[in-house]
N, C-alpha and C positions, 0 to 999 in steps of 0.2 A: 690430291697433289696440286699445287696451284704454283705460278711461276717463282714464286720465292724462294721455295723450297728445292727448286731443281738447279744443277751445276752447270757451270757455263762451257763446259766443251760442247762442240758440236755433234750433233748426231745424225746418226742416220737408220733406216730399217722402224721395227715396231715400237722402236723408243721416241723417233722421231713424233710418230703420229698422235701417240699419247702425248707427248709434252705441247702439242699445237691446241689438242680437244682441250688441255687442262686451260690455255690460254684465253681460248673461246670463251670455254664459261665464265674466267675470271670476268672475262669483258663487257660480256653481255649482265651479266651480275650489277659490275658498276653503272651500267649504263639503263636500270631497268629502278624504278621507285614505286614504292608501295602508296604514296599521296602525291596530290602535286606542294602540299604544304614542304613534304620532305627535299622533293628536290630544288624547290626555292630556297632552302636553306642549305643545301650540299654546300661544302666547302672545297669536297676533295677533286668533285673535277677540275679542268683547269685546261688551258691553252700550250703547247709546249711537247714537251717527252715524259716517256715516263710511264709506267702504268696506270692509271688516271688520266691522261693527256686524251684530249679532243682537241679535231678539226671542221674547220667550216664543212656541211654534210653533216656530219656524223648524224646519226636517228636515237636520241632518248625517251623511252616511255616512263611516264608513270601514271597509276588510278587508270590504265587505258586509255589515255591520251599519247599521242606522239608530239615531237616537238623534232624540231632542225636545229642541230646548230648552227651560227650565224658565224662569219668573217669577225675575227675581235674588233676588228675597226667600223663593225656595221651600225648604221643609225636607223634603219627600216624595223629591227628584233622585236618582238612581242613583250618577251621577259628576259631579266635577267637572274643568276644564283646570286646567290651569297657570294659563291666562290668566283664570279665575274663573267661566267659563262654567259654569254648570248644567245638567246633562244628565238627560234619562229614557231609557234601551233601552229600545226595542221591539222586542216579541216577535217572532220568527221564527215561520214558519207550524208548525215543530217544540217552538218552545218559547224557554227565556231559555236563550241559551248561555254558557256564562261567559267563554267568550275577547271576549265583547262586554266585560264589564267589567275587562277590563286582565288577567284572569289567563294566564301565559305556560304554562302546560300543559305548560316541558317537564324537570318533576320535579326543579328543582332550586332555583329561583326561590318562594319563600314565597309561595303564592297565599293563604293566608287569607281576607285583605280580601274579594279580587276576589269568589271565591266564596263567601264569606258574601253580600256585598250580590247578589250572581245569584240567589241561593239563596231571600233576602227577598222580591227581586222575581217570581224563579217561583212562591212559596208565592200572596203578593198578588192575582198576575193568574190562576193556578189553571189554569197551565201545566206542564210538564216543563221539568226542568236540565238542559242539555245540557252535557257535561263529553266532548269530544274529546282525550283527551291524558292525559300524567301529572301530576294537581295535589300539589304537597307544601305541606301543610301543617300546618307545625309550629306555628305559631303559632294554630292554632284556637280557637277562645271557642265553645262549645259552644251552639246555638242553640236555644230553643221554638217549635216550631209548631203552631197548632192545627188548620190547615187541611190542605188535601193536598200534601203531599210525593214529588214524582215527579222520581226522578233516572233519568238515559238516560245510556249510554254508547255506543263504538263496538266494543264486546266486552271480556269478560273479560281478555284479552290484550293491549287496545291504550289501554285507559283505567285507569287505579290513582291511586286516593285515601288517600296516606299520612297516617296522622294521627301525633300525639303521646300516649304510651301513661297509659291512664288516662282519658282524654277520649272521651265520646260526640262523632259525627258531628252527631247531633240529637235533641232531646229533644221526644217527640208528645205536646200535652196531649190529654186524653179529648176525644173526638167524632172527631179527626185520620183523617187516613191516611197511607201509608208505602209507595211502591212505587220498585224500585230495579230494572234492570236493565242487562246489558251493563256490568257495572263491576266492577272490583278493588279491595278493601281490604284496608290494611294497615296494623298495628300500632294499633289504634282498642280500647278497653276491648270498645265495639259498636258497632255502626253505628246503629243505632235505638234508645236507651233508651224505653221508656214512663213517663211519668209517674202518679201515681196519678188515676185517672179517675172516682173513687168517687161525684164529683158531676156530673161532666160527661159520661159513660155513656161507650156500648161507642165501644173503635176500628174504624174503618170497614172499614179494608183494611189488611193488614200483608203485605208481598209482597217477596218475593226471586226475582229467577229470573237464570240464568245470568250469575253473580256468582263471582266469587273471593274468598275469604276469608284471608288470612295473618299469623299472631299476632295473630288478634282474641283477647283476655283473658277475657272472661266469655261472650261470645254476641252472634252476629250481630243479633239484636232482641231485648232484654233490660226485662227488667220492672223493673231496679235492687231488688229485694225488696219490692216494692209491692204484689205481686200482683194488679195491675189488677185492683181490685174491683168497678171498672163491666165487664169484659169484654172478649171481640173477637168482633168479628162474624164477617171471614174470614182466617186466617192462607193464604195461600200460599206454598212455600219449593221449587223447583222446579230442578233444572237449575245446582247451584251445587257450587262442588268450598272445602272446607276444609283448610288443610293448618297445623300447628304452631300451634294454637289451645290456650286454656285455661293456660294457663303463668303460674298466677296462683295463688296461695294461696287464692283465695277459689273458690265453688261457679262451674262454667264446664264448657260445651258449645258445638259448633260452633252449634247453635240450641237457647236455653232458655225456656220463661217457663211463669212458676207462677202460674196468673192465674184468677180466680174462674172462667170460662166462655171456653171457645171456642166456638163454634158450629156452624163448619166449618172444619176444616185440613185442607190438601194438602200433604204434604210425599214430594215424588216424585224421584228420580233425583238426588240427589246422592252428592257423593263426599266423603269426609270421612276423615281421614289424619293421624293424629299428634295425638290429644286431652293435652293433660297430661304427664305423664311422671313417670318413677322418684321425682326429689326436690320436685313438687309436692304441695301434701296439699290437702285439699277436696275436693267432691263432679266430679266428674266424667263426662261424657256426650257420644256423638256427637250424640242427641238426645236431648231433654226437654222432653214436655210434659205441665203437670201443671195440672189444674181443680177447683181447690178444691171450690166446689158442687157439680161435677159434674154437672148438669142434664140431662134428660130428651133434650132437644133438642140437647145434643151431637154432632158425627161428626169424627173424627177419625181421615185415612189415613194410614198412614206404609208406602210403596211403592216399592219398587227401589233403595232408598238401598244404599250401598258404604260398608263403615265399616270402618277398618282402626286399630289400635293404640291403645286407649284405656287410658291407666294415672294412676295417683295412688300417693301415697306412704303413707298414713295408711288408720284405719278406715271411709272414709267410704264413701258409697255410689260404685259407678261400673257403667257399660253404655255398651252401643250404643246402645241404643234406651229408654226411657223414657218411656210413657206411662198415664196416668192418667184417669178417667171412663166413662163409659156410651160405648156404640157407639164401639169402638176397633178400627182395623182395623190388623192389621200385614201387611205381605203382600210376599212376593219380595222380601226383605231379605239381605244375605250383611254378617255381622259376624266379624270376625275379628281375636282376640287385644286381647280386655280382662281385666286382671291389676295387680294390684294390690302394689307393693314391699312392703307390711305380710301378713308372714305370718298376720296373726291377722284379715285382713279379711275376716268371712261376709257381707259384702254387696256379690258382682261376679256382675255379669250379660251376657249377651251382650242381651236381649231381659227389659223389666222393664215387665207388664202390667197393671195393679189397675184391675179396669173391670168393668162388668156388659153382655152385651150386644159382648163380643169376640169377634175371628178374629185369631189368629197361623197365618199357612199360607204355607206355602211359602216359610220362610227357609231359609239356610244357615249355621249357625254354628261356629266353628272356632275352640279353643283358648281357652275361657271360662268364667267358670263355678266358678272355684275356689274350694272353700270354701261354694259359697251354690249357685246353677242355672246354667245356660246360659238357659234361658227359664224364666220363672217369671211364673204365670197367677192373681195374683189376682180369685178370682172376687168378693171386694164390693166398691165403689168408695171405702168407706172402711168400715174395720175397725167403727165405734162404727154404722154402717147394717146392716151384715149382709146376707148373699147374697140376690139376686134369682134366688129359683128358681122351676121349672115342671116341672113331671112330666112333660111333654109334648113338653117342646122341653129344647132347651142354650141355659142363659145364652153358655157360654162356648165355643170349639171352638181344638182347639190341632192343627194335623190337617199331613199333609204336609211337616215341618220336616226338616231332617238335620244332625243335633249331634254332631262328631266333634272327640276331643280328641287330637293328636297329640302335642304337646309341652305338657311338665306345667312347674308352677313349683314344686319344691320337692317334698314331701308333703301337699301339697293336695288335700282330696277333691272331685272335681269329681262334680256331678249334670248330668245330659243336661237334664230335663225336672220341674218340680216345680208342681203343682197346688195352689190353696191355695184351701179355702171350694166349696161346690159348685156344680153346673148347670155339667160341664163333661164334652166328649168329647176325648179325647185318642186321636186315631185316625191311624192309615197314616206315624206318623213315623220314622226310621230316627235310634239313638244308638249309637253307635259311641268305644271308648275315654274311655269316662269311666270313676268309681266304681260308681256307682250313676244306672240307666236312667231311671225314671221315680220320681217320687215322688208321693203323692197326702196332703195333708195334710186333718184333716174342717172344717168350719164352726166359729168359735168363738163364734158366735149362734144356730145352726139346728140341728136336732137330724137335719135329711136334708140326705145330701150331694148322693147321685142324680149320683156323676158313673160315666161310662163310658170304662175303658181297654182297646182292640182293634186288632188289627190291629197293631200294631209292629213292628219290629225292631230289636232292641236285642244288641250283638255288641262283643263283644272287652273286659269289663268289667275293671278291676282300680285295685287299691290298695295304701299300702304296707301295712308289716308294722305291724299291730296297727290297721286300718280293715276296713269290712264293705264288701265286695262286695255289690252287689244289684241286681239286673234290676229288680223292680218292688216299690216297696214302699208299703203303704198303713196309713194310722193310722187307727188306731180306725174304721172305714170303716164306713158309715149308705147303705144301698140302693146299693152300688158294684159290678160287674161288669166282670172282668176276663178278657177273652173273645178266643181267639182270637191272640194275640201271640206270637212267635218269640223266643226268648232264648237266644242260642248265646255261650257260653264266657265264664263269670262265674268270677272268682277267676286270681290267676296262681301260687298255690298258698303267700304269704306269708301273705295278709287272715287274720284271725281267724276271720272266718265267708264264707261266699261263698253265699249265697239267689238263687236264682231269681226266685220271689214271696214275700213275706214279708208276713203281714201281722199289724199289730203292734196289740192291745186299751188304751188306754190305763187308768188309775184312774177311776173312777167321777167323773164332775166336771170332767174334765183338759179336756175337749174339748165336754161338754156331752150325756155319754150318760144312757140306755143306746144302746147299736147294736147292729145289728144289718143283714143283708140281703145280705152279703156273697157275691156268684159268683164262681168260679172255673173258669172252662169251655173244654176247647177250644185251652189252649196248649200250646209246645210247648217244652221248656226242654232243652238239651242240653247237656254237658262241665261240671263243674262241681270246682273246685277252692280247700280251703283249706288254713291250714296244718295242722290234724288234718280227713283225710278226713270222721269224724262232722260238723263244720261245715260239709261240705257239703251243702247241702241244698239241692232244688230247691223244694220247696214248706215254708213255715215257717212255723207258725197259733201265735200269742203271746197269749197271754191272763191279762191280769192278775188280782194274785189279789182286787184289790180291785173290779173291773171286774164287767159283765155284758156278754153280749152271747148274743143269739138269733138262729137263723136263717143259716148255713154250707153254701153247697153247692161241694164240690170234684169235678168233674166232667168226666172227658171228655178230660185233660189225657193228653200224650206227654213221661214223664219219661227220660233215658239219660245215664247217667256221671256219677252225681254219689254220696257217699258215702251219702246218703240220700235217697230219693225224695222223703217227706212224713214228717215232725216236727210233731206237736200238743203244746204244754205250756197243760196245763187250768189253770185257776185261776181263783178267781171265782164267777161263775153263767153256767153254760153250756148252752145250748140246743138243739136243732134242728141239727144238723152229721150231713149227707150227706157221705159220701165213698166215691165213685160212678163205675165205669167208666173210672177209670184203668190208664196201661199205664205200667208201671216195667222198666227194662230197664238191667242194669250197674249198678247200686248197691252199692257194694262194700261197704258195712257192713250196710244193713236198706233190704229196699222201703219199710217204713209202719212208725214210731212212736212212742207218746205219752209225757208223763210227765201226773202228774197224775191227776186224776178225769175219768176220760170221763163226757160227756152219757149219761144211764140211756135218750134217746130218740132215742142217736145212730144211722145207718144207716151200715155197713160193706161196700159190696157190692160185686162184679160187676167188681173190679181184678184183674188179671192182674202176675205178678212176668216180668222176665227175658224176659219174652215166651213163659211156657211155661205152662199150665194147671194149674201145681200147682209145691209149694215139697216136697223134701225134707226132713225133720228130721233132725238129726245124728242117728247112731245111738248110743243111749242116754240120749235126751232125754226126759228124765221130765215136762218143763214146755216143752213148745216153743212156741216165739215162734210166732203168726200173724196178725203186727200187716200190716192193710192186705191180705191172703191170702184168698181162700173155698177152695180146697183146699191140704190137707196131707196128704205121703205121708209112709209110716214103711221105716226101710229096718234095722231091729234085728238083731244078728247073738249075741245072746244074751235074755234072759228081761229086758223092761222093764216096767213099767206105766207109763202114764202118769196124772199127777193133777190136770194143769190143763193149760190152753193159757191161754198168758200174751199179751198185746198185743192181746186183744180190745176193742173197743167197740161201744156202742152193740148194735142188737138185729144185731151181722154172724152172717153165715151162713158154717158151714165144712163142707166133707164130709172126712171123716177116712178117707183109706185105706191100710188096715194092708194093707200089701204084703209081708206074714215070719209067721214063724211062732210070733212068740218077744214079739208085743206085748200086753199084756192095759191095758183101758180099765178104769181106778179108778171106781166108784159110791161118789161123795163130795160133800162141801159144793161143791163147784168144780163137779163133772159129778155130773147126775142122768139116771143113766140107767132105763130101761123095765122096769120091775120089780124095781129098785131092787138088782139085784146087777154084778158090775164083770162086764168080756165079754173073753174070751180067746178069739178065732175062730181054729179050729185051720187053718186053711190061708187067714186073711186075708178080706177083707171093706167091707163100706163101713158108714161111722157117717154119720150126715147127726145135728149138734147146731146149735141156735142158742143165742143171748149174750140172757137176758134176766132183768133184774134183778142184772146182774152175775154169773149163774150160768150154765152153759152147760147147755142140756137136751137131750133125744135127741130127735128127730124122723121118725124112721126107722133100718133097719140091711136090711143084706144080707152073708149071712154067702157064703164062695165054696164 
C-alpha cells in the first residue's frame, strides 16, 4: 500500500499506523539511489510539495554515499540533479571520495569536474581524497590550495591519475601541505607545483610515499622556479618507483626543488628509471635537492634509492643524486649509468654533494662519471661562504662507496671520486675502472684543506691515448695525508702518463697558497703502465716554478712495476721534503728521481731499490745515478774514478762500496774528501759520504 493508493479521510487507531509505515517507505525509497550516476540524473526530486519534494537537510544516499541537501539558493553545494536539487557530500569516516561526485574512475570517461569539486571539498573539510580507480583527466584546470592536500589511493597499481602534459595536478600556496599516497601518475608536468611562498612562509608537509610516477615532465613536487623562498618544513618522498620522466627541454628530475630551506627531508627507497634521454637537453636528475640559504638547521637524507639511466643531450648538468646544503646525508644508494650525448659535457655525476657537514657511504655507483666525477664532494655550501673546517673533526666523510666503470662512452675521462674544498676523509672506498681514482681539489677560500685520504682501493685504472692515468691525485694540497691506500694496475699502456699518487703544486695564487703539509705514508701502488715506461710513475711530486710549498713527507710506501718509483720536479720555493723508508722494487727505468733543484734541507733516507740493500753501478760509471739509494756498489773491471754521484738530495746519506780493484774516489768540488786527496783502496773498502750543501762529504771510510 503506498500513499496513492489510500483515501483522504483522516484516521485513527491501526489504520493510522499502517498508512504512516507505508509513507515511510515510500520516502525513504525516493530518497535512496542504486549509483550516484542515477541520482545525478533524477528528475523527480524537487524543491516544494508533494511527494517527491525536499528540503534544505534532507539526507540522500546513493552507491553508499550520503549527500545533504542544500538551500535552493546555495552557491557553497557539491552537486547538483538533473531535477535542480542541490546537493553537499558528506564525508566518509576515510575521507571525500570522488566516485561520490560523479567521477567514473574507469580511465576513459573525462573525470575533471568530478574530481576537481572532490578535491575542493576534501581540501575545505581537511580530509583525504579518496580516488579508487583510474581517473582520466584531460580536461583538468589546474587548482590552488592553501590548505592540506591529502590524496589516498588503493595502490600504485590500482589507482592512476592521468593528466594533460604541461598541467600541474595542484598548485600549494605557502603555509599548505601536500600528501599523496597509494596512487599513480601519469603524464602531469608535476603532480605538486609550489607556489612562491615568500610571504605566506614555510610548506608544512610535502610527502609522497608509494606512488607511481610515468612521464612526469619537470618533477613530481616542483617549485615552478620560484625557489620557495618562505621554505619547507618536511619533504618526505618514500617508497615510490619513477619510470620515463623528464622528457622535456626544460631542467627535470624524478624529484626536484631548489628552494631556500628544507628543514628535514626523507627521501628513502625509491626506484627511479629512465630520466631524460639522448635528444632531450637541460639539466637533468634522479634527484635534486637544492637549498639556497642553506641553514644551519638543515637535514637532509637521501637512502636506498635505485636510480638507473639518466641522460640529457646538451652541456647541462645531470646525476643520480643531487644535493645541496649543511647536514647532507647520502647513504646506500646504487646509481647506475648517467651519461650524457654531448661529448663535451664536464658536468655528469652519479652522486653530486656541496654541503658542509656530509656522509656519502655506502653507495654503489656504476658507469658515471664521464668527463667530470662519479661522486663529487663539495665541501662549502656555496662557493662565495667557504669551507667549514675543524682540525678536529671532518666536515665531510665520503667512506665505503664502490665506483666501477665498465662500459665507457666514447674517450671520456671518467674520475671514481673527486673532493673539492676541505674538512674531508675519504676512506675504505673501493674505484675500480675508471681514469683516474680519487681526486682531491684545495679550498678556493681557505688556505688549510686538512682533508684525509686512506684506506682505498683503487684498481684496474686506464685511458685513452693521450689522457693521464691516476690512482690518486691531489692539488696544491694544505695539511692532506694520504695514508695507507692500495693502488693496483694504473695505465693500460696507451695514457701518456700513468701515476699512482701525483701530487700536483699549483702558481702561487691559483688556489690561494702557500701549501704546504702534505703525507704520503704507507701505500701500496703496484703495476704501472704508460705509453713511454719513464711516464710511469708511482709516486709524482709537481712543483710549480712559480709556487711554494713547505713541508713533504714520503714515507713508508710499497712501490713494484712501474717504470719509475718516485719522480720530484722542483721548481719554485721548496722546503722540508722527507723521502723516507721506502721500498721500490721492478722499476725498469730509475727507483728515485728529480729534475730540478732539490730542497738544500731535504732528507733522503733509509729506501731500499729492488728489494735488495744496495744498487750496482754500471761498470765504468764516473757519475752514477743514486737518486732515492743509501748504498751503492761499484763493480769496475778496468781503472775508473769516480767524480760525483749525481741524483742526490737533500742531506741523503750513501755508503759507497768499491767492491774491484780498479775504482779510485775523486777529491773534488762534488766530493770532499778526508784530507783532501782522492782514495784508490787497493783491494776495495767502504766510503760512508753525506749530501750537504749540495756537496757530498766523507764521513768515514774502511779500507779491506
Amino acid at each position: 500500500m503506498t500513499l496513492a493508493v489510500l483515501p483522504s479521510p483522516n484516521y485513527t487507531g491501526p489504520d493510522l499506523a499502517l498508512r504512516v509505515n507505508a509513507a515511510l517507505t515510500e520516502l525513504r525509497a525516493a530518497r535512496r539511489f542504486a549509483t550516484v550516476a542515477a541520482l545525478l540524473a533524477d528528475t523527480s526530486l524537487a524543491y516544494g510539495n508533494g511527494s517527491r519534494a525536499v528540503a534544505a537537510g534532507d539526507l540522500i544516499e546513493a552507491e553508499g554515499f550520503r549527500y545533504q541537501v542544500a538551500a535552493s539558493g546555495a552557491a557553497d553545494h557539491n552537486l547538483t540533479t538533473a531535477g535542480g536539487v542541490k546537493l553537499q557530500v558528506r564525508p566518509g569516516p576515510e575521507g571525500c571520495n570522488a566516485r561520490a561526485f560523479g567521477a567514473r574512475l574507469d580511465g576513459t570517461t573525462d573525470d575533471s569536474a568530478a574530481v576537481l569539486a572532490a578535491l575542493a571539498a576534501a581540501v575545505a573539510a581537511s580530509v583525504p581524497l579518496i580516488i579508487a580507480g583510474n581517473a582520466n583527466l584531460a580536461g583538468w584546470s589546474t587548482p590552488t590550495h592553501a590548505g592540506k592536500v591529502v590524496l589516498r589511493g588503493a595502490g600504485k597499481g590500482l589507482a592512476t591519475l592521468t593528466g594533460a602534459a604541461g598541467k600541474a595536478l595542484v598548485t600549494l600556496a605557502g603555509g599548505g601541505s601536500f600528501s599523496a599516497r597509494g596512487l599513480g601518475f601519469s603524464t602531469w608536468e608535476s603532480v605538486c607545483r609550489l607556489a612562491d611562498n615568500a610571504s605566506t612562509g614555510a610548506f608544512d608537509l610535502l610527502e609522497m610515499d608509494d606512488c607511481r610516477l610515468t612521464g612526469i615532465l619537470v618533477s613530481a613536487i616542483s617549485d615552478a622556479g620560484t625557489y620557495a623562498p618562505g621554505g619547507i618544513t618536511e619533504l618526505r618522498f618514500t617508497g615510490n618507483t619513477a619510470t620515463a620522466c623528464g622528457r622535456t627541454t626544460a631542467n627535470a628530475a624524478a624529484l626536484r626543488l631548489d628552494c631556500a630551506a628544507i628543514a628535514s627531508a626523507f627521501v628513502h627507497d625509491n626506484e627511479i628509471r629512465g630520466i631524460g634521454g639522448a635528444t632531450w637537453a637541460g639539466q637533468k636528475d634522479g634527484i635534486s635537492l637544492g637549498a639556497v640559504s642553506r641553514t644551519a638547521s638543515q637535514s637532509i637524507i637521501v637512502t636506498g634509492n635505485r636510480i638507473h639511466d639518466v641522460q640529457n643531450s646538451d652541456a647541462a648538468h645531470i646525476s643520480g643524486i643531487t644535493a645541496f646544503g649543511p647536514n647532507v646525508h647520502v647513504r646506500g644508494n646504487t646509481v647506475h649509468t648517467v651519461r650524457s650525448a654531448a661529448a663535451g659535457n664536464v658536468d655528469q655525476y652519479a652522486i653530486y654533494v656541496k654541503a658542509t657537514h656530509s656522509l656519502i657511504d655506502g653507495n654503489t655507483c656504476t658507469d658515471a662519471g664521464g668527463n667530470a666525477a662519479c661522486i663529487m664532494s663539495k665541501g662549502a655550501p656555496n662557493d662565495a661562504f667557504g669551507p667549514s673546517l675543524s682540525t678536529d673533526d671532518f666536515d665531510n666523510i665520503v667512506s665505503r662507496n664502490v665506483v666501477v666503470v665498465a662500459t665507457r662512452s666514447g674517450t671520456l675521462k671518467y674520475t671514481g671520486i673527486t673532493v673539492y674544498n676541505g674538512g674531508h676523509l675519504v676512506e675504505g672506498n673501493l674505484v675500480k675502472g675508471t681514469t683516474e681514482g680519487i681526486v682531491e681539489i684545495p679550498p678556493l677560500y681557505a688556505a688549510v684543506a686538512h682533508n684525509v685520504i686512506r684506506g682505498n682501493k683503487i684498481k684496474g685504472l686506464s685511458g685513452a691515448s693521450g689522457q693521464n692515468a691516476i690512482g690518486i691525485q691531489t692539488k696544491s694540497p694544505s695539511c692532506t695525508t694520504i695514508e695507507g691506500n692500495e693502488i693496483v694496475g694504473v695505465g693500460s699502456g696507451v695514457e701518456t702518463t700513468a701515476y699512482g699518487i701525483y701530487m700536483l703544486n699549483d702558481a702561487e695564487g691559483a688556489f690561494g697558497s702557500p701549501f704546504g703539509g702534505l703525507t704520503i705514508r704507507g701505500n701500496t701502488i703496484r703495476i704501472g703502465s704508460a705509453a713511454s715506461a719513464s711516464n710511469a710513475r708511482a709516486i709524482m711530486l709537481g712543483f710549480h716554478a712559480s709556487g711554494s710549498y713547505a713541508g713533504l713527507v714520503v714515507e713508508g710506501n710499497v712501490v713494484e712495476g712501474f717504470g719509475r718509483g718516485l719522480q720530484a720536479s722542483y721548481g719554485g720555493t721548496v722546503s722540508g721534503v722527507e723521502i723516507a723508508r721506502n721500498r721500490f722494487r721492478n722499476c725498469s727505468v730509475a727507483a728515485y728521481g728529480y729534475s730540478g733543484t732539490a730542497p738544500a734541507d731535504g732528507v733522503v733516507d733509509g729506501n731500499t731499490v729492488a728489494g735488495l740493500p744496495y744498487l750496482t753501478a754500471a761498470a765504468g760509471a764516473t757519475t752514477p745515478d743514486v737518486s732515492g739509494i743509501n748504498h751503492l756498489r761499484t763493480a769496475n773491471a778496468a781503472a775508473t774514478t769516480i767524480a760525483n754521484l749525481t741524483g742526490g738530495s737533500g742531506n741523503q746519506r750513501v755508503l759507497l762500496e768499491i767492491a774491484d780493484a780498479f775504482t779510485t774516489v775523486a777529491n773534488n768540488a762534488n766530493i770532499r774528501l778526508a784530507g783532501g786527496v782522492s782514495w784508490t783502496p787497493a783491494n776495495g773498502g767502504l766510503l760512508h759520504l753525506v749530501r750537504m750543501g749540495g756537496v757530498w762529504k766523507e764521513a768515514g771510510r774502511t779500507a779491506y
